[in-house]
C-alpha positions in Angstrom: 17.6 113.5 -53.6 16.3 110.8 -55.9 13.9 110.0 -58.5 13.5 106.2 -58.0 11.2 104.5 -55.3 13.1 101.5 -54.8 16.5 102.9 -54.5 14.5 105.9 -52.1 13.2 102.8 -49.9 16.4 100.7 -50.0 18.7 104.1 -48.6 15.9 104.1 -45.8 16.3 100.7 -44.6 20.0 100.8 -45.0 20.3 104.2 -42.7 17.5 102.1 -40.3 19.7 99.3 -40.0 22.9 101.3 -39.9 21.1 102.9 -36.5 20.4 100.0 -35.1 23.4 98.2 -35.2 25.3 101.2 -33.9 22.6 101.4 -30.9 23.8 98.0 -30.0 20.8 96.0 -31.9 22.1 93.3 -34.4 20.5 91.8 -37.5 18.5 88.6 -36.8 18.5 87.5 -40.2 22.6 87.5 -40.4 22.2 85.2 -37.7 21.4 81.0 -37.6 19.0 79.7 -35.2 22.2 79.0 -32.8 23.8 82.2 -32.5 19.9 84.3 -32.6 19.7 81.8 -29.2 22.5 83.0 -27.7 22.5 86.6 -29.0 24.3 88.8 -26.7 21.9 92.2 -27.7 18.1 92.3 -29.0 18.0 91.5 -32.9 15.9 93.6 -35.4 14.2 92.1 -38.6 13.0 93.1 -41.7 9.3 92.3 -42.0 9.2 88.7 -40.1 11.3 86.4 -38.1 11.4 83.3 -37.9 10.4 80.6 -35.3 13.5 81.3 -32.9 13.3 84.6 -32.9 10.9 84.2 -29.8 14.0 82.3 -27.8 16.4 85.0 -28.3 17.1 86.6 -24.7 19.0 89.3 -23.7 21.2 89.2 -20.2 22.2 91.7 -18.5 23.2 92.2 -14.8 21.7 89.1 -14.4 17.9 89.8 -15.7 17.1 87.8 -19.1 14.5 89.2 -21.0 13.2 88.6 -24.8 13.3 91.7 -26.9 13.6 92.2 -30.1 12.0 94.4 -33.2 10.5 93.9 -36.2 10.6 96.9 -38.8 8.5 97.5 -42.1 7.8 100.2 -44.3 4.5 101.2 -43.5 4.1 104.8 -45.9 5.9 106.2 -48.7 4.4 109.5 -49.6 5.9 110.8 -53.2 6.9 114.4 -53.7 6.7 115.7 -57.6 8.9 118.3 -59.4 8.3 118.8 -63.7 6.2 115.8 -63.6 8.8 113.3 -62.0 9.4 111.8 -58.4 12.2 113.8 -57.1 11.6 113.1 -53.2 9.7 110.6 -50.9 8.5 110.8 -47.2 9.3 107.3 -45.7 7.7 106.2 -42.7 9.2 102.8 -40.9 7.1 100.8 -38.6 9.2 99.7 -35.6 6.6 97.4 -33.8 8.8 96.2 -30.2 8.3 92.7 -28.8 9.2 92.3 -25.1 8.2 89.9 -22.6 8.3 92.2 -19.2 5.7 95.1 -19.4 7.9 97.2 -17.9 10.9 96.6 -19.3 11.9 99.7 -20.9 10.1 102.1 -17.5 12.6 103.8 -15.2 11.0 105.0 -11.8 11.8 108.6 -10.6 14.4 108.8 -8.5 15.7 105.3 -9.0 19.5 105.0 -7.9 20.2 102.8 -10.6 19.5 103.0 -14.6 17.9 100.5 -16.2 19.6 97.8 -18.3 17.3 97.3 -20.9 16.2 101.1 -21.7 20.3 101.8 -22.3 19.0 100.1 -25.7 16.0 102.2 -26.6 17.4 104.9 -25.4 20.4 104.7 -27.9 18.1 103.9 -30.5 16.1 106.9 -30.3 18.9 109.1 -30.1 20.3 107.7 -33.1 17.4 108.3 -35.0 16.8 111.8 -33.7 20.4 112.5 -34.3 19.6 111.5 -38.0 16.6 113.7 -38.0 13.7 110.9 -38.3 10.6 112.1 -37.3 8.9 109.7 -34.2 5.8 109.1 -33.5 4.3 106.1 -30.8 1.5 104.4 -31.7 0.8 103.1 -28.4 1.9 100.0 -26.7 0.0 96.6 -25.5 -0.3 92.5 -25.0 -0.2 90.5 -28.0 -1.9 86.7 -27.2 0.5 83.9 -27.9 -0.6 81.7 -30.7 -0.2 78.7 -28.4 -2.3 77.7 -25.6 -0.3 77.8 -22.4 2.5 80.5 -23.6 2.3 83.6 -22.2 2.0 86.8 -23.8 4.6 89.6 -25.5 4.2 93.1 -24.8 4.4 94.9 -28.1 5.6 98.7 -28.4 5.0 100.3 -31.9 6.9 103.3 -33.4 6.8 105.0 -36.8 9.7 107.1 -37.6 9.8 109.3 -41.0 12.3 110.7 -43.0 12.9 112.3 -46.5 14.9 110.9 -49.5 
């Protein structure tokens, strides 16, 4: 364990951005506004994006969809041993922005898996797989900030873990 906050919170978004790069995601903010356009997989950020971040579509078998996350730390809870830090409970906001409500829903029964869940789906197993605690808190439409645009879905998690 550790006895520092900052070095606690940076271990936590470099294990978080581990995961998502090996569930497929890939870092927005590595990108420039050409390649986040033509992004081959949905991109993750640390705190904002920036402008393009809304053009960035995914593709696959033929369906284009936006999707992408953004990620905060929304709780650090300290733990105490002889008067000193020696653990923190770390909870990340993952807030999901997608522009099909049912992008990530699979019917029952459905002969055929959907696309775009293959990338939650890792993503959640990743993070179980490294023991973080999930939680949902809920999902919803968020207004666009322009008249005429329509609006995102939005999908927020918190996942927790110890460091």
């Amino acid at each position: 364990m550790t006895d520092n906050l900052q070095s606690a919170k940076n271990r936590a978004i470099a294990r978080l951005e581990s995961i998502f790069e090996r569930s497929g995601w890939s870092d927005g903010w590595a990108l420039n506004d050409d390649e986040v356009r033509e992004a081959p997989s949905p991109l993750f950020y640390r705190n904002s994006t920036p402008a393009v971040a809304e053009e960035a579509k995914v593709t696959i078998d033929g369906q284009t969809h936006a999707l992408y996350c953004v990620y905060n730390i929304a709780e650090v809870k300290s733990y105490y041993a002889g008067n000193r830090p020696s653990s923190f409970d770390i909870t990340i906001a993952l807030t999901f922005y997608f522009d099909e409500p049912f992008l990530f829903y699979e019917k029952e029964g459905a002969t055929a898996e959907n696309a775009f869940k293959v990338f939650t789906d890792a993503l959640l197993d990743e993070l179980a797989d490294d023991l973080w605690s999930i939680s949902s808190d809920g999902e919803g439409a968020v207004p666009s900030g322009e008249d005429g645009k329509p609006y995102t879905n939005r999908e927020i998690l918190f996942v927790q873990n110890n460091f």
